[in-house]
N, C-alpha and C positions, 0 to 999 in steps of 0.2 A: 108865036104860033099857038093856037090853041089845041089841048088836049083834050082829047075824046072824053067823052063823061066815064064811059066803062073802063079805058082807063087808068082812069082819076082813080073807081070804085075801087080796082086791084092796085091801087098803089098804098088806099087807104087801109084797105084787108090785110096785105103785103105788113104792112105798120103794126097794125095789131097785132099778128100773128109774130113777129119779133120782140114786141112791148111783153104778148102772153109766154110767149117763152124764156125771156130773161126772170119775167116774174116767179116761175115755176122755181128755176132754177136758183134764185134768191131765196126763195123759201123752202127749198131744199139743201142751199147753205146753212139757214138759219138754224133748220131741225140737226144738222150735224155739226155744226161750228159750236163750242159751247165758249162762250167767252171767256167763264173765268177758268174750266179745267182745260180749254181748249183741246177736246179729248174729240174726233170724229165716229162716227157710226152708231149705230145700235146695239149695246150689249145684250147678251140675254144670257143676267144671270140668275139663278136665285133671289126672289126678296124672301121677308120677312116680317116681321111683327116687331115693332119696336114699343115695348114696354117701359122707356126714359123718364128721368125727371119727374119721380114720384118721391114723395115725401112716406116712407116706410116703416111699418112700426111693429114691432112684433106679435104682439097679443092683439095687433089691429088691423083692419080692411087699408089698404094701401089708400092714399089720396089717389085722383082721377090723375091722367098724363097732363104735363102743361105742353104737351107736343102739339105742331100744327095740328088744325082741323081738317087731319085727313083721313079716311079709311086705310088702316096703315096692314090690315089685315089680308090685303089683295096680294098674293103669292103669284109667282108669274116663271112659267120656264118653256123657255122657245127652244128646244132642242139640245144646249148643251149637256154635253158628256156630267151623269151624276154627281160622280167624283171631284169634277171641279166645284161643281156648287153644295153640295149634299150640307155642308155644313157653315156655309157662308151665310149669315143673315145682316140684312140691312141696317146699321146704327145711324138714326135718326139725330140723335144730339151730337155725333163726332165730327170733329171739322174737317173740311174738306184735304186730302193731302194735299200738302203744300200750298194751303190756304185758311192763315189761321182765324180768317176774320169772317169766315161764312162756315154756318154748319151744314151739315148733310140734307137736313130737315126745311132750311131755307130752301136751297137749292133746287131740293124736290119741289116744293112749291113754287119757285120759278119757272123751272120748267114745265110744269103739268100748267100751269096759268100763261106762260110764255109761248109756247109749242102746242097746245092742246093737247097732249099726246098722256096717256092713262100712264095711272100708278104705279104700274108695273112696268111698262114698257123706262116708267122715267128711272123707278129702283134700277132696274137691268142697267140701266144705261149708267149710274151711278156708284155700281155695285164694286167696281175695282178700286173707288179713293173711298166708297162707303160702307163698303161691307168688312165683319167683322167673324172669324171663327170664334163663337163667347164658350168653347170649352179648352179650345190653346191658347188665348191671347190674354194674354197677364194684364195688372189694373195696378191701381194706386188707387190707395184709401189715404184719407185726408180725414182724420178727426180734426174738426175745425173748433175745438173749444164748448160753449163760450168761457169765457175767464172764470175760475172760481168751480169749476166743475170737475174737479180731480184731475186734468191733463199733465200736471206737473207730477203725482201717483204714477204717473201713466208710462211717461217720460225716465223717470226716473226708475220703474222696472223693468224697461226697455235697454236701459243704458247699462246696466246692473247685468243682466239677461247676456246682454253679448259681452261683456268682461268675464263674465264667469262661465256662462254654455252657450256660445256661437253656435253649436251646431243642432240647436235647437231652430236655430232659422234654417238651420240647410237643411234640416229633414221637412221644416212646412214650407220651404221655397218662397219664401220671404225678405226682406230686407229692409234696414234703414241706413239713411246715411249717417257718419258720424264726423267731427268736426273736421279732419281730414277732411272728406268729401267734399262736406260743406262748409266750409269755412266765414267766417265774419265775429262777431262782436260778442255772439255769446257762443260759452264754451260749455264747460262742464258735460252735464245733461241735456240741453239746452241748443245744441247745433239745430234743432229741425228750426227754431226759431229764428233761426237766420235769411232762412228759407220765404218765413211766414212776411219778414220784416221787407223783403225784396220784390213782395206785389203788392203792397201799400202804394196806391200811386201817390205821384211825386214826390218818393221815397221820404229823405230827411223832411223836407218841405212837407208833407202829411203828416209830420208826426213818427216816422220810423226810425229805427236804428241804425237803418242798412243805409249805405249813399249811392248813388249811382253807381261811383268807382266799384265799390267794395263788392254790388250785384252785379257787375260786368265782371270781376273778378270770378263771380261765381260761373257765368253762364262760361268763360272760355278757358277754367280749370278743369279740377277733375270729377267736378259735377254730374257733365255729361257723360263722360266716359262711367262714371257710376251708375248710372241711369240705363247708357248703353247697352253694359256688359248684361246686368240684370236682367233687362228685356230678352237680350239673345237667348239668357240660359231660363226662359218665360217662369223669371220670378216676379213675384206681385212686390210691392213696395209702399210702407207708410209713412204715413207722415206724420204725427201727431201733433199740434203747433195751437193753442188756445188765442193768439192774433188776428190767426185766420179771421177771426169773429168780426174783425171790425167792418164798416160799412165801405170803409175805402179800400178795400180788399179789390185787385182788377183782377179778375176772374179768368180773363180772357190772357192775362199774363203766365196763369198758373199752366193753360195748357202749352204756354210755348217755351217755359221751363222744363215743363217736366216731356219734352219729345225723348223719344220716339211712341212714348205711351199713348196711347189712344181712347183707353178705358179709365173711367174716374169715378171713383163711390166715395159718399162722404156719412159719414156720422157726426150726429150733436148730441150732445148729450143733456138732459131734463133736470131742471135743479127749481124747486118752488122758489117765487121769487122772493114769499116774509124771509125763507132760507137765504135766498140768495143775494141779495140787496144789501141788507146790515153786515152780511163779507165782504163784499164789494167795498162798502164802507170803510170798515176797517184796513182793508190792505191799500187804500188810496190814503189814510188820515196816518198810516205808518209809512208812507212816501215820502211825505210831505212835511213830517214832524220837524225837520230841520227848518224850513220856511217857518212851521208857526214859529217855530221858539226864537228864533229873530224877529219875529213881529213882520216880514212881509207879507203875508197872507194872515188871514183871521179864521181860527183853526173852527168850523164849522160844526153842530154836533148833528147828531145821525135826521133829527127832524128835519133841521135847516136846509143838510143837506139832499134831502128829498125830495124837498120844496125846488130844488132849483135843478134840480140834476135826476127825476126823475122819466121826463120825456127821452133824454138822451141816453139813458144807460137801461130803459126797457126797449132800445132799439136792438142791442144788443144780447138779450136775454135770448134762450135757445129757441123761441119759434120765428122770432122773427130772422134770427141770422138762419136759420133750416131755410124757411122760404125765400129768401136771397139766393140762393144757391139753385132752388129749383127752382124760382123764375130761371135764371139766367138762362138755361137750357143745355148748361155744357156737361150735366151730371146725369151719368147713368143712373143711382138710386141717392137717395139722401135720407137717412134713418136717423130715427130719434133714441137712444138710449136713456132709459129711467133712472137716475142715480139713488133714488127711492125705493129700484126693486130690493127684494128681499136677498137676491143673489147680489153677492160682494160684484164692487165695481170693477174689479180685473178678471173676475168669472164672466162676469156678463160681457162684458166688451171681447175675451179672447175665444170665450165660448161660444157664443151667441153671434157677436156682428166681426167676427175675423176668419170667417169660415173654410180658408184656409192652416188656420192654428191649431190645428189637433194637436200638436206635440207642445205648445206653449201652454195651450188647455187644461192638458194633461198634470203639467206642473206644475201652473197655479191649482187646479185640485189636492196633487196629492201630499204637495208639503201645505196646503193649508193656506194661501196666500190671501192676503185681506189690504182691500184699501182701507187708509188709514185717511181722514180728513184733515187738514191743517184747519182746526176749525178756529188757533190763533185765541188769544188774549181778549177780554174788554178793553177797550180803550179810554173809560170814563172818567177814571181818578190821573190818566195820563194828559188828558186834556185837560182835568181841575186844575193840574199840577201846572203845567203851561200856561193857563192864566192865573192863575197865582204870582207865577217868575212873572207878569210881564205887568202886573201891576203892584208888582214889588214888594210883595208876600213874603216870595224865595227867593234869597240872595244869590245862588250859585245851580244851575241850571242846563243843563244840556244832551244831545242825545244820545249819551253815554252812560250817564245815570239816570234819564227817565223811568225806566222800568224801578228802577231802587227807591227813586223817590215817592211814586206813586202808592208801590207799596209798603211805605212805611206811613202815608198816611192812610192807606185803606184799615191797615192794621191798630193803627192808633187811634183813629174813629170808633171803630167796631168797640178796642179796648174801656177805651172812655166811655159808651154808653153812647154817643153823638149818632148811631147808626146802628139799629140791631144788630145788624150782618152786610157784610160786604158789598151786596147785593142789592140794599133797601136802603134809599136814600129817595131825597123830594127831585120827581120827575116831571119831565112832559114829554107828551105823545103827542102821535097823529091824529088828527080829528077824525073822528068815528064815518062819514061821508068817506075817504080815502080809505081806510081801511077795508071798507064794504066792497069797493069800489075793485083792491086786491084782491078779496074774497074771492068776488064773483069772476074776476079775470084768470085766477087758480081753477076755480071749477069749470068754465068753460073749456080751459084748454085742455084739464086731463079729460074731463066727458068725451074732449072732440078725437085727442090723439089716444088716449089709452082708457078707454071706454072698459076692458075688461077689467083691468086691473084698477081703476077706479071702484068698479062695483064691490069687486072683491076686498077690496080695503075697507067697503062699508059706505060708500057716496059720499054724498057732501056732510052728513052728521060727522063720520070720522074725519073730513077732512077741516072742519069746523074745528073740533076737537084740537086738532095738529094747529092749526092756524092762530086760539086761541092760549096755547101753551105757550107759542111763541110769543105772545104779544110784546114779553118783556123788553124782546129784539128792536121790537118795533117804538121805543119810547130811549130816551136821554136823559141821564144824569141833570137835574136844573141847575147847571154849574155856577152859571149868573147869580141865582139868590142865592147859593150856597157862599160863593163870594162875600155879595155883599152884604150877605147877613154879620160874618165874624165868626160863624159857630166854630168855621177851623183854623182861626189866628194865634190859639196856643199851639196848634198841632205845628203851623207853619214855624213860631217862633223858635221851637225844641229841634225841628230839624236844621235851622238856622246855626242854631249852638253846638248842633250835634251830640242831643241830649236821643232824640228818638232814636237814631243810627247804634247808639251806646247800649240804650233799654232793649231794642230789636236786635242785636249780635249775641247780648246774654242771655235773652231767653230763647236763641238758636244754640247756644251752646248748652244750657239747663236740658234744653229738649235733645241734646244729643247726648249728655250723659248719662238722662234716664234711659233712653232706646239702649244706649248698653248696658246697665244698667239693671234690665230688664231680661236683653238678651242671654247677660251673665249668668241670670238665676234660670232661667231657663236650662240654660246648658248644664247647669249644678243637679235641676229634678232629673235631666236626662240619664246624669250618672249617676 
């Protein structure tokens, strides 16, 4: 039977008008369904201004936000009651609750690209898993190193601190954990490093300390509950951990250890690298000293060592682990501390970047408190001494009397005349290209990060000055032609026999009986 053209017309309008209406209604799912918070409706809360993930300096102009490229400054309120929102602001880098793998800042750009729906409308709508009260909602600061920059100073007046006045943290509302809390491999001072060792991804297998077990241990002790309690009683919480620094650091782990927290600052601290390099040195060639002196490994000297191991450990030097951090986006501020300033390095870190430490402040001012630097030993006449034992110089050798042996031929060189001083013996440096090279890599970064306090030190003259005192840091004992010259084969032979050990105990004791001696007649004028 055929059907009327007209209709046909109303059967096909009849269509459309069912196709237009489910479409509506689809895409009025869409704008309320939110897939991953699965949250329905339109909030209208307060937003805010997210200032995130800025690299901060003190005597400097903040870096620009690494936050999406949004106008983050569109404030939006549809009616709700003041009181609820008055002080709620929008945090752009915090993760979504109960989704630790997208941040708030993501999401907002999904949505506003997803939805069309404006800035504000998408903050409001976000504001209950994204907004943050930033005058009651406690944080975690996370000094992240890098190695070599005082954190173990740090650690260690920290530990000292709550043995002796705990309730210096309870008046600045503060906390750390301690190996209680946080338990694993290292003790002493040293608990937060257990911490640091358990977001190294693929833990042992990366390089860390910590195993699987041991950070699983940590996550379903009394970790959390330390963490918890904290948070309730909105105390802030640090962390100080020099680890942190490394590149296998997962970031994204730190926030799912450290819940319920939701707020994260981090400081790094500034250490030049002619300073900082030849330490570096040193505390890895005293690791390792047991290897050389067996002969598996070939004990490297500071040049050599530069040459091969300079790309990988200025990865780690303080600006580039600072900008890791503030790429990733998960950090409220990331600040550089000067270990250069003039202000002692526990002034400055409790004074300056712990701003809630008034009473820790207080007491590194008024007894006087001063970092002290481990600025540690040379290691030059240790490594002579090491290839000497291993080409059979020195009969009897090992990590027990290295230090003893070393310096009984520093001192029998010097004595003989073979060495003016200690200090001065046939070297080799870096080529003058490399050196320039760190120069100009020094001045750029204080220019860029601490522009005042560069000027005020005098610019690049003073800073030439500094870099050129060091030089010495920067060059190696020639232990090779010292070697195979012979000039120290009597020195080697005496302590073979145990002639030098004999000559060096008597004239420690000659030198101790004049000190009394001396003492003696002193005390004779007094009376």
């Amino acid at each position: 039977m055929l059907i009327p053209a007209v209709w046909r017309r109303e059967a096909r309008l009849q269509r459309i008008l069912v196709v237009a209406i489910l479409f509506v209604s689809s895409s009025q799912f869409f704008i309320e369904y939110d897939p991953v918070n699965q949250h329905g409706g339109v909030h209208t809360f307060l937003g805010g201004t997210n200032n995130s993930n800025e690299i901060r300096l003190r005597s400097t102009n903040s870096l620009s936000s690494a936050d999406v490229n949004i106008n983050n400054n569109s404030n939006s309120s549809v009616g709700y009651p003041a009181n609820i929102t008055k002080n709620l602001v929008f945090c752009g880098y915090c993760k979504l609750k109960g989704n630790l793998k997208t941040s708030c800042n993501e999401r907002l750009k999904y949505m506003m690209g997803r939805h069309r729906i404006p800035i504000g409308v998408a903050k409001e709508k976000l504001m209950p898993d994204c907004g943050i009260d930033y005058e009651t909602e406690p944080y975690v600061l996370l000094h992240v190193g890098p190695h070599k920059t005082g954190t173990t100073s740090i650690q260690t007046f920290l530990y000292e601190l709550l043995s002796n006045s705990s309730t210096i943290f309870q008046k600045d509302k503060f906390a750390i954990p301690t190996h209680n809390d946080l338990p694993g491999v290292f003790g002493g001072y040293g608990p937060m490093l257990n911490f640091a060792h358990c977001m190294i991804k693929d833990f042992t297998k990366g390089g860390g300390q910590m195993n699987v077990g041991l950070c699983n241990k940590v996550r379903s002790g009394k970790f959390p509950k330390f963490l918890q309690t904290h948070y309730n009683q909105s105390h802030h919480v640090m962390f100080v951990a020099e680890d942190l620094d490394r590149r296998t650091i997962d970031r994204n782990r730190i926030l799912y250890y450290l819940q319920p927290y939701r707020r994260f600052k981090v400081v790094v601290t500034y250490r030049r690298m002619h300073d900082w390099l030849p330490s570096w040195y040193n505390q890895i060639m005293d690791l390792y000293l047991q290897n050389y002196i067996l002969g598996k490994d070939r004990y490297p000297n500071f040049v050599e060592w530069i040459h091969t191991k300079y790309d990988e450990f200025s990865q780690v030097h303080t600006i580039e682990v600072a900008n890791r951090y503030r790429k990733s986006g998960h950090f409220e501020s990331v600040e550089i501390l000067n270990i250069h300033d003039e202000v002692s390095l526990l002034e400055n870190m409790f004074c300056n970047y712990v701003p809630f430490a008034n009473a820790t402040c207080k007491l590194i001012k008024d007894e006087n408190k001063h970092f002290e630097r481990n600025a540690g030993g040379s290691l030059e006449y240790e490594r002579l001494a090491t290839k000497a034992f291993l080409r059979g110089k020195i009969h009897h050798f090992h990590v027990a009397i290295a230090r003893k042996v070393s310096r009984l031929i520093k001192n029998d060189a010097v004595e003989r005349g073979i060495f003016p001083d200690g200090d001065t013996y046939p070297m080799i440096c870096l080529n003058q290209t490399f050196l320039e090279q760190l120069f100009q890599t020094e001045m750029q970064q204080e220019r860029k990060y601490f522009p005042k306090w560069y000027e005020a030190q005098g610019g690049g003259k003073e800073l030439r000055k500094a870099f050129d005192r060091a030089h010495y840091k920067l060059c190696s004992m020639d232990d090779e032609n010292i070697l195979s010259s012979g000039i120290l084969d009597s020195i080697f032979e005496d302590i073979n026999s145990g002639k030098s050990e004999t000559n060096f105990l008597a004239k420690q004791s000659q030198q101790s009986i004049s000190q009394k001696t001396e003492l003696l007649a002193e005390l004779v004028d007094q009376n």
